[in-house]
C-alpha positions in Angstrom: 23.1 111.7 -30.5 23.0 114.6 -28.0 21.8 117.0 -31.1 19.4 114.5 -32.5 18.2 114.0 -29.1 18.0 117.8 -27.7 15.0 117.3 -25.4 13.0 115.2 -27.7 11.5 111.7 -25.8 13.5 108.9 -26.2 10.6 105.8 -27.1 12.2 102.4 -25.9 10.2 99.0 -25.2 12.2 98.2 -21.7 13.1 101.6 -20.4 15.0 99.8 -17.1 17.1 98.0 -20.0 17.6 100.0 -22.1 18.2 103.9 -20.5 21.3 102.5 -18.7 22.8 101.9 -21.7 21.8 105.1 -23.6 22.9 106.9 -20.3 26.3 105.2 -20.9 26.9 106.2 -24.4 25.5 110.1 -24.4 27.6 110.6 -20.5 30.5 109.5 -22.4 29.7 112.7 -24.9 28.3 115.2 -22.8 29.8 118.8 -22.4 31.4 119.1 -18.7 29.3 122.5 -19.0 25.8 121.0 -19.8 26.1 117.8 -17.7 23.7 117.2 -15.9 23.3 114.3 -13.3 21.9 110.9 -13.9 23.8 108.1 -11.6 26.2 108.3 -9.7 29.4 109.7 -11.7 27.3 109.7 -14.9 26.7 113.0 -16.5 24.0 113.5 -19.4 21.0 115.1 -20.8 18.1 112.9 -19.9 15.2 112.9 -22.1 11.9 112.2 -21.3 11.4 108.6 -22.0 8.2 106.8 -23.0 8.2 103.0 -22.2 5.8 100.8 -24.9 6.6 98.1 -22.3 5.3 100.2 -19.5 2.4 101.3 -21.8 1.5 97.8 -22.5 1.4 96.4 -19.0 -1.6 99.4 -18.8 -3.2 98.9 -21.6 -2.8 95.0 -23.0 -3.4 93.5 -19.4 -4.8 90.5 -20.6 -1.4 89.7 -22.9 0.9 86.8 -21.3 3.8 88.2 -22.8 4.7 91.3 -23.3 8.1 90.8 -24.6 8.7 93.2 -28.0 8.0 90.5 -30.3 4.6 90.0 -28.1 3.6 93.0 -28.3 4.5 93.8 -32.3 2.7 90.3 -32.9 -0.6 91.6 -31.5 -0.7 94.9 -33.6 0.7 92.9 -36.5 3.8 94.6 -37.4 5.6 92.8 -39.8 9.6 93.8 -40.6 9.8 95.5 -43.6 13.4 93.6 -44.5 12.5 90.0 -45.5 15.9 89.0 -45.1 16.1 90.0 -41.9 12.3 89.6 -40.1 14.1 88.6 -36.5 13.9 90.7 -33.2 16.8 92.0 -31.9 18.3 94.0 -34.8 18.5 97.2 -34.3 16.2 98.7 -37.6 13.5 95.8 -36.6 13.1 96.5 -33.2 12.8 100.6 -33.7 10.5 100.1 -36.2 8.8 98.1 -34.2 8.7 100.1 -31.3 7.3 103.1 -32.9 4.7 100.7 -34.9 3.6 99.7 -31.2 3.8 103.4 -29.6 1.7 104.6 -32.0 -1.1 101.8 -31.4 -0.7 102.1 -28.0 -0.8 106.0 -27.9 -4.2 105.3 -30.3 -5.6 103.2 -27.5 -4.6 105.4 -24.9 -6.6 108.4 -26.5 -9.5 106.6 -27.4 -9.8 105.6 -23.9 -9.8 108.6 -22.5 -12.5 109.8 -24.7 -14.6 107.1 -23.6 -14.1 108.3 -19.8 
C-alpha cells in the first residue's frame, strides 16, 4: 500500500472515518526509518487526502444528505456489478467515490471560471 500510495492523494468520502483506519493499516507497515508521525504512537506516510464529503458540504449545499449513496445518487452513478449494486462494499464505494470526485472536481473548476 505504501508503494501504491508513495505521495499520491488518498480520495475517501468521510476522511474523519476513514484516515484513522488507513493510518492503522500503513503504521503497522511503515519502515522505522521513514516513519513519520501521525497520532500519537502511530508512524506513517500521510498522503494528501481529498474528502468528496468535505467537497460536497461546499459545493451541494442544498443536498439533505450527504451520505455516499446521497451523493452518488445525485450524479447518477450506478454500480457496475448488478449482483452487487449496495453501498458499503468495498469496489462500489471506490468506484463511487471517484465517480463523485470527478463531478465534484468538474464543478469546482467551472466555478472558478465563472468568478
Amino acid at each position: 500500500l505504501h508503494r501504491f500510495l508513495g505521495r499520491r492523494p488518498l480520495v475517501v468520502h468521510n476522511a474523519t472515518f476513514d484516515v484513522p483506519i488507513v493510518e492503522r493499516i500503513l503504521s503497522r507497515h511503515a519502515r522505522p526509518e521513514r516513519k513519520v508521525p501521525a497520532r500519537p504512537g502511530w508512524m506513517w506516510f500521510a498522503p494528501p487526502i481529498l474528502c468528496t464529503l468535505r467537497m460536497s458540504r461546499r459545493l451541494l449545499p442544498h443536498l439533505r444528505s450527504r451520505r455516499l449513496s446521497a451523493v452518488a445518487e445525485y450524479f447518477d452513478f450506478m454500480p457496475s456489478d448488478p449482483n452487487s449494486p449496495r453501498f458499503h462494499r468495498a469496489g462500489t464505494d471506490a468506484a463511487a467515490v471517484a465517480h463523485i470526485f470527478f463531478c465534484l472536481s468538474a464543478m469546482s473548476r467551472r466555478k472558478e471560471q465563472e468568478t
